[in-house]
Phi, psi and omega in degrees: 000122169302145206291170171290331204262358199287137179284157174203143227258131172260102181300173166255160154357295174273359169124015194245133177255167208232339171147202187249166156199202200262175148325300186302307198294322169275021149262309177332283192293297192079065171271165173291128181213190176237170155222142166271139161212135195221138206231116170233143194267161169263123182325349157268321184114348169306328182205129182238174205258135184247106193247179204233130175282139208277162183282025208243323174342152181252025176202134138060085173252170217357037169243163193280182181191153154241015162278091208287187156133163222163157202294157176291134189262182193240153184127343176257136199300168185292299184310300175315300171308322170306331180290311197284300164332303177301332170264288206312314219268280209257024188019066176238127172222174179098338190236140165280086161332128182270139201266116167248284169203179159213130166293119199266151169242140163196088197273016165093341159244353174234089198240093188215144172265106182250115229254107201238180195203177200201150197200111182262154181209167171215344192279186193295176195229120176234093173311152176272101199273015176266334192229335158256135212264328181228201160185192163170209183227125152230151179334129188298337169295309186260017135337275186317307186294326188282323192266310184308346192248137183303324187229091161313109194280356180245122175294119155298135168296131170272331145328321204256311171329281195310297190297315195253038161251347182254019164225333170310312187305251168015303203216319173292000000 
């Protein structure tokens, strides 16, 4: 997982990035940034992949996501980080992330773009065990059951919640 000292390209409000600062600072302040994140799908399109995030994270630690993805580092574009993430976190390579929308998060400590992008697959899943501790594939209906429900016996990420609730809106 990259340190707290690492640059990551720093936004504006509006979606604009602006320049660099560090990780630390931009949790620390709970400054504006981006994320590339992809939601990846099964080559039929039916079921997508869901993982438990490690107790180690420095935001949102054991809870699941169905998002691969990570802060925009800084000098790289939304699309790159997706590219990366999507091989670092779930060692998927070979497919071009599809540009879907992006979605602002802003829980008052958390101000973030999350840039989100979509990817169909079938070949193997290999996690990165510094940030995923499990995973799987579930039906996209008990997805939907899942985010939908207030209270949750498996804790959902609230970012990756609000996004695939906006591609349910969208596109499901």
């Amino acid at each position: 997982m990259p340190g707290s000292d690492e640059l990551v390209a720093l936004y504006d409000q509006a979606g604009s990035a602006v320049g660099t600062t560090t990780r630390s600072r931009v949790r620390a302040e709970g400054l504006w940034h981006a994320a590339g994140v992809v939601l990846v799908r099964s080559g039929d399109g039916k079921a997508v992949y869901v993982h438990l995030r490690t107790a180690v994270k420095d935001i949102w630690p054991s809870t699941w996501d169905c998002w691969a993805g990570g802060v925009v580092a800084a000098g790289e574009s939304p699309a790159e980080c997706a590219r990366r993430e999507l091989a670092e976190e779930l060692g998927v390579h070979g497919v071009e992330p599809v540009p879907l929308f992006t979605k602002v998060y802003d829980d008052g400590r958390n101000r973030c773009h999350n840039f989100a992008f979509e990817v169909r697959w079938d070949g193997p899943i290999h996690h990165q065990a510094e940030e995923i501790a499990e995973g799987r594939w579930i039906p996209l209906e008990e997805l939907r059951a899942w985010i939908d429900d207030p209270a949750p016996e498996l804790p959902f990420i609230p970012d990756g919640r609000e996004g695939v609730q906006e591609w349910f809106r969208r596109y499901g």
